[in-house]
Each structure stands twice: as structure tokens, then as C-alpha cells.
N, C-alpha and C positions, 0 to 999 in steps of 0.2 A: 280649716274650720277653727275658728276662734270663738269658744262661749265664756261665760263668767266664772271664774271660780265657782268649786261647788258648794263651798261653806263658807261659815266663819273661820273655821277652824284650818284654814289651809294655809294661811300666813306659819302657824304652830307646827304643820308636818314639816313644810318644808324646812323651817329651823330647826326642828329636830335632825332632818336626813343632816342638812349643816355641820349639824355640832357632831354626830357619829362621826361622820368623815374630817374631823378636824383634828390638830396633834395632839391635844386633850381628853378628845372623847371616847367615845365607849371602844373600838376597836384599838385604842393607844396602848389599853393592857396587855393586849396580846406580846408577848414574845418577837415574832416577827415583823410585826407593826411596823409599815413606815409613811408615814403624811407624805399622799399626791397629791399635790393642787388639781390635775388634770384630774384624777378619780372626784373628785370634791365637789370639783365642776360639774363634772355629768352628772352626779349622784342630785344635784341642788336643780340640773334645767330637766332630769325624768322626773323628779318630786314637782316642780313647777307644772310640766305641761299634762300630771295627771291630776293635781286639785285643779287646773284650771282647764281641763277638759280641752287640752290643745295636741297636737302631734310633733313630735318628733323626730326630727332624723340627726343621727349624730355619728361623727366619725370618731375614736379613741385609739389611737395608734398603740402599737405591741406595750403589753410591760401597765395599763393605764388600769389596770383591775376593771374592768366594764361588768364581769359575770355582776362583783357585790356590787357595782355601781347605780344598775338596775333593779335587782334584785332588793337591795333594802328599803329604797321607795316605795317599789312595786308590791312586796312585801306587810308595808306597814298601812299605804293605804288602800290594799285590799281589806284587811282587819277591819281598818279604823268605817271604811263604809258599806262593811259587806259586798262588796266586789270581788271576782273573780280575775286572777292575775293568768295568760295563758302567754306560756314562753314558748317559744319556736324558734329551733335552731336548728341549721344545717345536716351537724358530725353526729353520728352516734357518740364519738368521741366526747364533745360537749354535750351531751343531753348528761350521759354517766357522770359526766365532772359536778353537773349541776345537781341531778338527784341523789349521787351516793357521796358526794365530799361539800358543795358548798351550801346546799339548803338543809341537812343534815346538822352543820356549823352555825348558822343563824339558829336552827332553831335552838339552841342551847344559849345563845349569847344576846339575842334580840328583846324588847321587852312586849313582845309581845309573842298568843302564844297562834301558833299558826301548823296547818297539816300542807301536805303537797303531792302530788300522784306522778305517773308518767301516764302518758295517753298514748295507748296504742290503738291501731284498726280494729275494729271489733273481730275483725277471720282470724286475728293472733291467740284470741281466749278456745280454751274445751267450752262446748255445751253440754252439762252432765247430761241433758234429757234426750238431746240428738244421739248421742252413745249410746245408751240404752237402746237406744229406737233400730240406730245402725249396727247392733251386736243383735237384738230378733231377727232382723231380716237379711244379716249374715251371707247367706247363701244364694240370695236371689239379686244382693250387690256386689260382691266380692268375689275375686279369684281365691284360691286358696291361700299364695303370698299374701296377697291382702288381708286376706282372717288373721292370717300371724302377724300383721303390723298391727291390725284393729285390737289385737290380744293384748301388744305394746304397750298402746294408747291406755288400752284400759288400767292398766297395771301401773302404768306410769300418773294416770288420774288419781289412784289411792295413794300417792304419797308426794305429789308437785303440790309445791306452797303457793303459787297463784296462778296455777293453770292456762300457763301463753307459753307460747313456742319458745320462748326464752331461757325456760324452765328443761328443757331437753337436751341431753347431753348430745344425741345425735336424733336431727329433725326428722319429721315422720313422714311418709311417702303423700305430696302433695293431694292424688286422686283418693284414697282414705281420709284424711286429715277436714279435707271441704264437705264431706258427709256428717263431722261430727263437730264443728268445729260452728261456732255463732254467726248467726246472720239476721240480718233485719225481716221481720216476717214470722221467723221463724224462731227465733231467739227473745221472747219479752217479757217483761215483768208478770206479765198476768199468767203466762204459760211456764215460767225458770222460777217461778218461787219473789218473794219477796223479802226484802231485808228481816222482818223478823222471823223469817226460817231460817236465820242463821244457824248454825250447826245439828240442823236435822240432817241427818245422812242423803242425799241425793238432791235436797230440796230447792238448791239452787245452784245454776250454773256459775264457773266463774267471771264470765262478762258481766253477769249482774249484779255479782260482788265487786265488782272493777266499777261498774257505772254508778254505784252506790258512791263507793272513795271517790272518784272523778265529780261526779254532782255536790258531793261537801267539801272538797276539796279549797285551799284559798288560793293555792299556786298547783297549776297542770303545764309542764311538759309534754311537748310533742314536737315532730319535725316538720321541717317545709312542706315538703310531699303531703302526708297525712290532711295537715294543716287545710291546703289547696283541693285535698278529696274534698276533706268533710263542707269548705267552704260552699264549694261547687252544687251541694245537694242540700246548702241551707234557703229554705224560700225570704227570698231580701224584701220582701215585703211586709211579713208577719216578724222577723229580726230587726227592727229598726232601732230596739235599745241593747244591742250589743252585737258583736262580729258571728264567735259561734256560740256563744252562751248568752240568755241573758245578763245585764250587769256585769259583762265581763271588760277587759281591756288588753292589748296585743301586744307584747315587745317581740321584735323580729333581733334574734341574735346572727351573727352572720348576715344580713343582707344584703349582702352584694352577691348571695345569688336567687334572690326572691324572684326575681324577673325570667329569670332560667326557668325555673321549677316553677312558677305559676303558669308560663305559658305550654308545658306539657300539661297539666291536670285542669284546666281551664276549657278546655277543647275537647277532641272526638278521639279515640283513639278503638280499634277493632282490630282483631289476629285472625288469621285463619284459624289456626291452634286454639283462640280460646271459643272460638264456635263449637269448634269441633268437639272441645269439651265440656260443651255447655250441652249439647246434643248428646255425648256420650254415656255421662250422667243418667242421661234420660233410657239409653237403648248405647250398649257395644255391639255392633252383627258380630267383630274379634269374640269375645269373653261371651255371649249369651247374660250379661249381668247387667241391672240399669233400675231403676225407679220402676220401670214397665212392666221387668220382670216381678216383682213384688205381686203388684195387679194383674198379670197375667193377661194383657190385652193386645193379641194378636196384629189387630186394626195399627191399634199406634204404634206396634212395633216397628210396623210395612213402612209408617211415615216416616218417622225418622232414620231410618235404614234411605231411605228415597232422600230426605234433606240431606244426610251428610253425602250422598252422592252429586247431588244440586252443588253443595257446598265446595267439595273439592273439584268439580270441572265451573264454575265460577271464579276462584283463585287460580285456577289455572291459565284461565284467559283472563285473569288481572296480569300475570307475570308476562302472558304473551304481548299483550299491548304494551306494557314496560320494558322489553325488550325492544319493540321495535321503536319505541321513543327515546331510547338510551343507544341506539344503534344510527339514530338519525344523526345527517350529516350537516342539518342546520335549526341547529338553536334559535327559540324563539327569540326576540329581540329582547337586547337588555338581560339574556342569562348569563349563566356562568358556563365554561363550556362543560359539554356533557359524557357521562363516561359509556364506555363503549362495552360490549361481551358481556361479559357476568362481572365485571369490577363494578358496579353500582352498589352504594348500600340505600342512600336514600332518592327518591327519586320526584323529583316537581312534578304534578299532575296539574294542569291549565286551564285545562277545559271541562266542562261536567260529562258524562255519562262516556266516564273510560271504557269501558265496557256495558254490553246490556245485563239491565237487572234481571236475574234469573234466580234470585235466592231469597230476597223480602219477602214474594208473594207467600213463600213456600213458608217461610217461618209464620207467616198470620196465618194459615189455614195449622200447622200444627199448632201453636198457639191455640186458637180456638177448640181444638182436639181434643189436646187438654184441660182444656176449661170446662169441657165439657165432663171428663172423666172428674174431675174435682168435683161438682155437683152429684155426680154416678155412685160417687162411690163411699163406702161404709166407713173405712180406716182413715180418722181423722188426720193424723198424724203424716200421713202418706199424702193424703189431701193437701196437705197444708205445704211439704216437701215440692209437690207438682204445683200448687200454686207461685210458690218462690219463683220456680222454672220457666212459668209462664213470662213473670215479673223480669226474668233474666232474656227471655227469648224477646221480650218488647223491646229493651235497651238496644240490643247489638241490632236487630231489625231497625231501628230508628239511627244506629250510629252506621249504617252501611249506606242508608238512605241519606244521611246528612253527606258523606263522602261522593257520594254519585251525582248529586247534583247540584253539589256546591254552591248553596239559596246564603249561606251565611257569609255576610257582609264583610270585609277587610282581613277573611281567613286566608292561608295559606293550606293546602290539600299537598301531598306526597303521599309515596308508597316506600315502605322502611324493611330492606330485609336484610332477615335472622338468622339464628337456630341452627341446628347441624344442619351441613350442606348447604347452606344459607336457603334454604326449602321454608321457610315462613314468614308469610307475608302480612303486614300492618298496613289498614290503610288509617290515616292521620289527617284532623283538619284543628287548627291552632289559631289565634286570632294573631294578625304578625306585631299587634302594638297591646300589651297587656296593661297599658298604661290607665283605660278610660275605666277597664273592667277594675283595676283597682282605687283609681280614683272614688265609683263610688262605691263600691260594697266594700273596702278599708276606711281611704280618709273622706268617704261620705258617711260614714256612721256617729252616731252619736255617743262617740267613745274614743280615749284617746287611743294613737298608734302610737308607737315608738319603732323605728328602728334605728340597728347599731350595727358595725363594723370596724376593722383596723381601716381598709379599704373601701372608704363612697366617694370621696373626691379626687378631684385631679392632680392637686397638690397635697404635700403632708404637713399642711401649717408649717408656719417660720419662729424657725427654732426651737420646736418643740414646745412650744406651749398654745395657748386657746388661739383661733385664728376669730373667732366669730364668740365673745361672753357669753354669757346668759345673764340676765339681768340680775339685781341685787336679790337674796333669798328675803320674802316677805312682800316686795311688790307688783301690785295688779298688774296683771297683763291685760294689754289691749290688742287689737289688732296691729294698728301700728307699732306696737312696741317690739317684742322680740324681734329677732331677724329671719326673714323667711327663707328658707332652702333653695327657693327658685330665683332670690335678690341674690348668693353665693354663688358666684363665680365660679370657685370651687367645688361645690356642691350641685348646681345648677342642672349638671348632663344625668346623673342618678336621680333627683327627684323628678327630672322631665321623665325620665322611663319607668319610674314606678307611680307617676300620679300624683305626687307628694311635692305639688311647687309650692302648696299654701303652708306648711309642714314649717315647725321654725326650725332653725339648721345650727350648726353644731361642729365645730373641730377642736377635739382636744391632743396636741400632741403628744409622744410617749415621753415617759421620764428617760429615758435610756441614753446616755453620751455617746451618742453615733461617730462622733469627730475621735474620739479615743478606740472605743469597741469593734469602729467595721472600716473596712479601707475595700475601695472599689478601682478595679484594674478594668479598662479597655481595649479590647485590642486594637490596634492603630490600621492596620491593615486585613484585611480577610477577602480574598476572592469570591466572586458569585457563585449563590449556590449553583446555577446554574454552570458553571464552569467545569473541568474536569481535576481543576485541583482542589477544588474545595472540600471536600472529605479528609485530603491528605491534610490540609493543613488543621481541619477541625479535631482530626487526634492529633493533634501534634501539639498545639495549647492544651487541648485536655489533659493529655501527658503533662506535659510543662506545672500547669498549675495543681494538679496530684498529687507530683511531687513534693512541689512545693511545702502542702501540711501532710504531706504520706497519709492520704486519703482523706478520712472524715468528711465525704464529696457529698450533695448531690448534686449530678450536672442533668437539667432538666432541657427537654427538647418537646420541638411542637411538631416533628413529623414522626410518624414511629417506626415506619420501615429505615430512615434514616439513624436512628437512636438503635435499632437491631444490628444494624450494617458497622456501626461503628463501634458496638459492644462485639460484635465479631470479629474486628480487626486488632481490640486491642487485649484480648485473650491474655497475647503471651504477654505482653507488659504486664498486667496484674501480677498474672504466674513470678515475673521477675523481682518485683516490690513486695511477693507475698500477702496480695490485698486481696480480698472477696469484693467483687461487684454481683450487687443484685442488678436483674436488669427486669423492667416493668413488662408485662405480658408472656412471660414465659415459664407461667405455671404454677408458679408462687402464689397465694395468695397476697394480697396487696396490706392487708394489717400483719399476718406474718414477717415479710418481706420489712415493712416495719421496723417490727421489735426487733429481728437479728440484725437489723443495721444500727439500732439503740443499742445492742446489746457487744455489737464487733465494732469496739472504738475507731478501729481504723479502717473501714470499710467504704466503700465509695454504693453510691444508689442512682442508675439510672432512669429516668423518669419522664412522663407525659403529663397530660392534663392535670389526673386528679392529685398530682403530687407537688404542683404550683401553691397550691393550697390545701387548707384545711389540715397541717400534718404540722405538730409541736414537739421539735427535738430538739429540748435545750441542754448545754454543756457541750464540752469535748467531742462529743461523737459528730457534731455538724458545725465543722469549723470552717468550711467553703461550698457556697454554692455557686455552681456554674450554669451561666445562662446562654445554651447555644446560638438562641435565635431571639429579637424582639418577639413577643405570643401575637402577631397580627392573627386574627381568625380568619382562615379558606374561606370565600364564600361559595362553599359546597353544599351544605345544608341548606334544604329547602327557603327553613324561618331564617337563618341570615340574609341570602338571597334576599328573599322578597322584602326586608325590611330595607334593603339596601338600594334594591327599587323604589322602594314608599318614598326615601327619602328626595331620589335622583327627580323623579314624577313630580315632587312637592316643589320644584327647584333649589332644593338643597344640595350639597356636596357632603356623600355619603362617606367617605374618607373622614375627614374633617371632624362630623357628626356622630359617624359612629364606630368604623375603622379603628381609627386612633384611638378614641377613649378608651375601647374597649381592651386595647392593648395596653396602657400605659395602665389602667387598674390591676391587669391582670399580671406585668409585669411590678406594679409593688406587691401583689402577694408573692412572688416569687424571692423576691428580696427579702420581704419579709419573714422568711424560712429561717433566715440565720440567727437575728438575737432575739432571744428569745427571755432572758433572762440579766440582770445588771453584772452578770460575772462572765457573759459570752463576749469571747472576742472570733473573729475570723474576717474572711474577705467575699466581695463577690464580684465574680469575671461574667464580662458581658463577649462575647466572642462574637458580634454584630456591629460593624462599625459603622453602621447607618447612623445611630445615636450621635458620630461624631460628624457626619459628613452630611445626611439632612438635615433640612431646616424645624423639623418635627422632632431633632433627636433632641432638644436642650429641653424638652418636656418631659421626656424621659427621667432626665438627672433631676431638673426641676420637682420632680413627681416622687422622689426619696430623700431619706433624711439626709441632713448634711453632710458630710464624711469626706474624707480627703481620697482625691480619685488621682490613678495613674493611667498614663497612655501609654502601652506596651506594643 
């Protein structure tokens, strides 16, 4: 979407952002200050495409400052025209960097003067007036443990400075917590007090002191996730002059995983467990405690005693049918093959009415039950509790129904299980191309988008610097002028999968001297993994190359029983080098596990998925990362599968299309683990000689900075 500048005055910002990011200007005083062209750059086409109401997508390779790059534009021309700046990034990591050190920073150095929040879920706040309500009726909700967590809560309300779970030194037991804790319905300004009750004793919850900050707010933080709820539940019809806010405008930090995380929160998702608890709330037959107990109504207790029995022989015969489709000995055409016993986690559902509906009807007759007791009854407050519950029992009744007879159009349906004993079942319906649904409720809005990444394209720009200008700071854009995202080559496979072909496009490379800083080792030979020597040889470079910098490792892998098996073999070698290896999944928390790998210079960390990315450990401690396998993704997952089919069905070649990219993006965040900083040196080993031996491997190398590579 290309519209006109919004003013006169946009020639003026964007030479403003200019001249800040120039080696003269206002950030030149600083001490550390050092002039990037590449920072300069972005800072000049995000000032660009938000006076001129255009979208962006931009790539900014490690080292390029993208946080202030965005942030000072986005920044100045929220002020300058009352607009609303709403950042969304991935990492809790990034959100803290941006709320407690870098907007923090602007606002003391910027010339203008500006406030900023973090946005969290509204269930993260206390509701003072819910507490109250759930400390009278005490006994008729609560076990007795419960009373003493609820005493917690309370104790902990007289003295938390903004009353969200964050606030707690150790979290509060989840079934208390959703009693007292804000909710739509139940939580609103007319009922929690209004801003000028500010410091009357009880007079206002703190969600409504948070929606206050959030609604004045010029810049709000929040995460993908979140981001993708609240979208979900904005009506796109009555939003057409901003995304979630009126007059607001979007920078997606991290987006290279938008696409991930929109297509879970875009779709249907149902648990046995959270029925169960939505029901429990209402009536335990376990504990005698529930909403019901309050009112004392026999009748509805019999009901929902009766649904949750509905409830679990319903799920029962969901699993039974997934057994014996996961037991079959032939896959429907075009799958992946299928797992057998109880090794399933997720499982393809084909056809509609996996089983028969035995549980909707049952939830509309209690629903109604309670609708009726809400008219019946005296105790507003209680009233208002059961109507919530109604509101709750509509949802899951209508997302059980959307699951059973899969009416919605280009979704993919599976059955996902959980939880201890893997005893909990999800049933899941997702759209398998998030593209169209972002296309228009993002860059169909009448507001710009932005996003940004080290990782959207296929290549990393040559030589480190801009692969794609931005045009001169102060001239009109038109349609055909800037370069569009979907015209980049580069660029072209990400903005097809986020909707953003019209979006102009962006590559800045990093300042960092990769040909000095990072030297890349291949091994020249490696057996199949399918072979029996391949494990022997996979510790046996991993050894080799440990050695080498006596740890500072991570060596990161894509199968995990494999990454167990091999962390178990190589025991005694650590013991022998006196290194600590953390290894992922075994108990550790994963930010723990972290820090004391930051913290034990020479320590090695072995690692999966979430540790390819999202994870900044610059200096000495990460001087080699080791790459066991190119990250080709399984197509085990329901949504890979079928996207994999959408494509094959389209006459495309889904290797090609989506296979590959997806590995070769996912493989520069893995690389990109090592510099992180213009004083990091180290190496990284690829232990997959496919890179040298297929015809797809020179995309691979093509796909990282320059750097002198050896074949070993």
C-alpha cells in the first residue's frame, strides 16, 4: 500500500532522523558513538515509509543497531502527529533491553519528550475488587491450601508496585490466581474505579491503572504472541484507521518468526484440561468448591458434574480414534509417514467428524442453565462471575465445533498431545497460509507496517553493505519508486509468506569484518546419518573442534534424542578437559542454563531449536559454534505437512519453495550466534557435507557473510 506523505512537514522528520544518525549529530556525543552507514540507512527508509504511510520490510544484519534504528523514527513521529508507536518483538530478552535500557536512554537524549509502557495480557494484572469478592466467598471457592495462597495474594497486593505476575517473587497457584486476577466482563472501568480514583485505597484495580499508561502511552511494547491474541479479537471492520489501536502504527522486531506465531493464535486451539477447567470453576464433585457452591444450586451442580463426565469420555474417544489412525498401516496420500503406539505428539486429522459430538450440546443446555441462574439471582457480583463463565462455555463449545467439522476453508485440523503421561489432548485448526489473513488486517490497513530482522532474506547482502537503497531523505515517494519486497530476489520468499509483496524492501548489511572475525570449517566427509557410523564420527569432530578453543561451544542440533545420545557418549571427554556441558532438556531451565554458560568461560552448551536463535552471547564465552546438521524441518507437523502439500497440489516444488528457504534462514540464525560484537573472534563448523556435495549447498555459504572457509 503506497499513499502520499502525510504532511508538509515529512521532508523535515525524515532529515531530522538523518542528521541524528549522522557522524555529527546528536548521538556523536555519546562516548561510545560510532557512525553506521547501515544504522543511518534504516533509521532514514523507517522515517520514510512512516511520514509516507508505506510499509516496510528490512533486513539489518548483527552489529547494525536496528533497536535505535526504528525506534528514533518511530519515536519522533508518534509525538510529532499523535500517533501511537506499538513495538512487538519475539524475546522477553528484547522487550527488557527495549523498556529498561534503550527507551529509558532516548528519553533523556531525544528532543522530544515522550512516555512508553510494556503491554501485557490483561490475566497478568490483580483485580483489587475480584480479591475482595474471592476473600468473602473464601469457603465456598477454596480448599483450605487455597485460602492460604489467596492470604498470599492478598498480602502481596498491599505492597506490589504494578500488580502483574511479574511482581512475584514466586508465582501464585494458577486455579486462585484466575479468581482474582482481570478479565474482560468482569474487569472495567465503570466497575474497577476510574483514573481519578487514583490513590483511594481499593478504588482501582491495577489493569486499570495499566490501561490508563497503555492508552496515553506514545510507545507500547508487547510480544508476538500477545500481539496475535489481541489481533484476533479486534473487529477489522470498525479498526480500519489503525491495526490494534486507533492511529497507531506496527514495527515487528524479530520477524522472521511472525509467521510461526501468527498461525498458532490466528486459528482454533481447545484442551481437554482447559474445559475441564472452565467447568471446575463452575462445580469440583473432587473439592465440593466452585461458583455454584456460592449459590447453593443443587440443579446446576448435577449439570456440570454430568458435563465434566460427557467431557472426559468425549476425549477419550478422541484419543481412541487417534490411535487407531496413527496405528494405520497406510497413509493417506501425499503424507508423511505416520507414527505408530503412543510415539505420536501431533497428529493430522482429514476428515471432519473424528468422532461423534457428544459434548457441544451438553455445554448449550448448561450454558443456558446459567443464564438463567444470572437473571435468578440477587448477588451481582456472582452474577456477573457466571455470566463471564457463560461467555467462556460459548467459546470452547464453538472451538470444538469448528474442530469436528472442519467448514473453515485452507485450515489444517490435528490432535496435539501433552502434559504428564502425555494424558492431554488439544484439538487444533490453523489456516496452513497466514499470508492472505495478514495481507489484509496488517499491510491492508491504513497505517504503516514495518518489519525487521538480522534474518528475512536469502542472501546477506554483498559485502556488508545496502543490497537494496532507500531512496534520498526528503524525496516523494511514489509507487514506483522505492523497491518492493516482492521485486527482491532476496527478499521475495519472506514477504510472499507474510503478505508484504507490496511492502518496499530493505537489506542493510552488518558493519562487522567477517573475513577477519569468523573463519568457517566444513567437514569434507561425514557418513549418512542413517548409517552406523555416523554418531562415531559426529563425536569425534565435536571432540576435534572443542578442543580446538577448549570449549566456549555451542554445538547445536536438529534431532534431540540424537543431541541426548551424543551428550552421553561424550561424558568422559568433558570430565578429561574439565569442561561443564549444559545439555538442553535435561532439567535445567533454558535462561539459567544460559547465564552459567555466560558465566563458565569455558564451557560447551548443547542445544536444539530455541537455541539457533534468539540467544546474545557476545565475548569470549562463545567462541565456536558448531552446526551438526543443515536445520532442514521434519515434515512431521501437521502445518508443515500440509503447507508442503498446498504447494505439490499448486504444481510447485515444495523442496525448492519451502524446504530450503526455510533451512537456509534458519541456518543464518545459527551462524549468527557467534559475532555478536566488533571484538568477537571465533569459528563455525558445519559437520553436514551436503553444503559441499549438493547442488543447494552453495546457498547455504552464499546465505552468510563472507569469511574464509576450510574443508577439513
Amino acid at each position: 500500500m503506497y499513499l502520499p506523505a502525510e504532511d508538509a512537514a515529512a521532508p523535515d522528520l525524515v532529515r531530522q532522523v538523518e542528521e541524528i544518525f549522522s557522524p555529527t549529530g546528536l548521538f556523536s556525543q555519546a562516548k561510545n558513538f560510532e557512525f553506521r552507514p547501515q544504522q543511518q540507512a534504516m533509521a532514514v527508509a523507517v522515517a520514510q515509509a512512516l511520514t509516507g504511510r508505506r510499509h516496510l520490510l528490512v533486513e539489518a544484519g548483527t552489529g547494525v543497531g536496528k533497536s535505535f534504528a526504528y525506534l528514533v523514527p518511530a519515536i519522533l513521529f508518534a509525538v510529532a502527529q499523535r500517533r501511537k508507536a506499538v513495538i512487538s518483538t519475539h524475546t522477553i530478552n528484547l522487550q527488557e533491553q527495549l523498556t529498561e535500557k534503550d527507551l529509558p536512554l532516548l528519553q533523556k537524549v531525544l528532543p522530544a519528550e515522550f512516555s512508553f509502557a510494556m503491554l501485557k495480557g490483561r490475566q497478568n494484572y490483580l483485580c483489587t475488587r475480584r480479591l475482595q469478592k474471592a476473600i468473602q466467598a473464601a469457603d465456598s471457592l477454596f480448599t483450605s491450601p487455597e485460602i492460604a495462597e489467596l492470604r498470599r495474594i492478598a498480602e502481596w497486593a498491599e505492597t506490589t508496585t504494578d500488580g502483574s505476575l511479574s511482581d512475584f517473587s514466586e508465582e501464585p497457584d494458577p486455579k486462585v490466581w484466575e479468581h482474582v486476577c482481570s478479565e474482560r466482563g468482569l474487569c472495567t472501568p465503570k466497575k474497577c474505579g476510574h483514573s481519578s480514583d487514583f490513590g483511594k485505597a481499593g478504588a482501582t484495580c491495577f489493569f486499570q491503572r495499566a490501561r490508563q499508561k497503555i492508552l496515553s502511552a506514545d510507545v507500547l511494547v508487547l510480544n508476538h504472541t500477545l500481539f496475535f491474541t489481541l489481533l484476533n479479537g479486534v473487529d477489522d471492520e470498525e479498526q480500519r484507521e489503525g491495526v490494534l489501536f486507533k492511529n497507531d502504527f506496527v514495527i515487528f522486531d524479530e520477524a522472521h518468526t511472525v509467521e510461526q506465531v501468527a498461525a498458532r493464535h490466528i486459528g482454533v486451539s481447545v484442551s481437554s484440561g482447559g474445559i475441564r477447567y472452565a467447568l471446575q470453576r463452575l462445580w469440583n464433585p473432587r473439592t465440593e468448591k466452585g461458583l455454584l457452591a456460592v449459590l447453593r444450586r443443587g440443579d446446576s451442580v448435577k449439570a456440570v458434574a454430568e458435563v465434566l463426565k460427557q467431557t472426559d469420555s468425549f476425549f477419550d474417544e478422541v484419543e481412541t480414534s487417534c490411535e487407531a489412525i496413527a496405528k494405520s498401516s497406510t497413509p493417506a496420500e501425499g503424507a508423511a509417514p505416520r507414527a505408530t503406539d503412543r510415539t505420536w505428539k501431533e497428529l493430522r486429522i482429514r476428515r471432519p467428524d473424528l468422532v461423534e459430538d457428544t459434548v457441544t450440546l451438553s455445554l448449550l443446555r448448561l450454558r443456558e442453565q446459567l443464564q438463567e441462574l444470572v437473571q435468578a439471582t440477587d448477588d451481582r457480583e456472582t452474577g456477573d462471575e457466571l455470566l463471564e463463565a457463560t461467555r467462556r462455555l460459548s467459546e470452547l463449545r464453538s472451538a470444538v465445533q469448528t474442530f469436528l467439522k472442519q467448514e473453515a476453508e485452507d485450515h489444517v485440523y490435528w490432535v496435539e498431545r501433552g502434559g504428564r503421561a502425555q494424558r492431554s489432548l488439544t484439538l487444533n485448526a490453523a489456516p496452513v497460509d497466514v499470508a492472505e489473513f495478514l495481507r489484509d488486517r496488517l499491510f491492508g490497513s491504513n497505517t504503516s507496517i514495518v518489519m525487521t530482522s538480522a534474518t528475512l532474506g536469502m542472501d546477506a547482502g554483498p559485502g556488508g553493505t545496502a543490497s537494496a537503497k532507500p531512496p534520498p531523505a526528503g524525496r516523494t515517494v511514489r509507487k514506483d519508486g522505492p523497491p518492493r519486497a516482492g521485486d527482491s530476489a532476496a527478499l521475495r520468499y519472506f514477504a510472499r509468506r507474510v503478505g508484504g509483496e507490496d511492502a518496499t524492501g530493505l537489506q542493510v548489511g552488518s558493519p562487522f569484518d567477517y573475513e577477519t572475525q569468523m573463519r568457517l570449517f566444513v567437514a569434507g566427509r561425514m557418513p549418512d546419518p542413517r548409517d552406523a557410523g555416523y554418531e562415531d564420527a559426529l563425536v569425534e569432530w565435536i571432540e576435534k573442534f572443542i578442543e580446538k578453543t577448549h570449549g566456549k561451544a555451542f554445538v547445536l542440533f536438529t534431532n534431540t534424542r540424537l543431541m541426548q545420545q551424543v551428550a552421553g557418549r561424550m561424558q568422559g571427554f568433558f570430565e578429561r578437559l574439565g569442561l561443564e556441558c549444559f545439555v538442553q532438556g535435561t532439567g535445567m531451565p533454558r535462561s539459567t542454563m544460559l547465564e552459567r554458560f555466560k558465566e563458565d568461560v569455558d564451557s560447551v552448551l548443547f542445544g536444539t531449536d530455541s537455541f539457533w536463535q534468539g540467544v546474545d552471547v557476545p565475548g569470549e564465552a562463545l567462541s565456536n559454534v558448531i552446526i551438526t546438521r543443515l536445520p532442514f524441518a521434519v515434515p512431521d507437523h501437521p502445518l508443515i505437512e500440509a503447507r508442503l502439500e498446498r504447494i505439490e497440489a499448486q504444481g510447485g516444488n515444495s523442496f525448492f519453495e519451502f524446504s530450503l528457504p526455510e533451512a537456509i534462514l534458519k541456518f543464518r540464525q545459527g551462524v549468527g550466534r557467534l559475532i555478536r560484537t566488533r571484538d568477537d573472534q571465533g569459528i563455525v563448523v558445519v559437520l553436514d557435507n551436503r553444503i559441499l556435495v549438493k547442488r543447494y549447498g552453495r546457498q547455504f555459504l552464499d546465505a552468510i557473510p563472507k569469511c574464509p572457509v576450510e574443508v577439513v
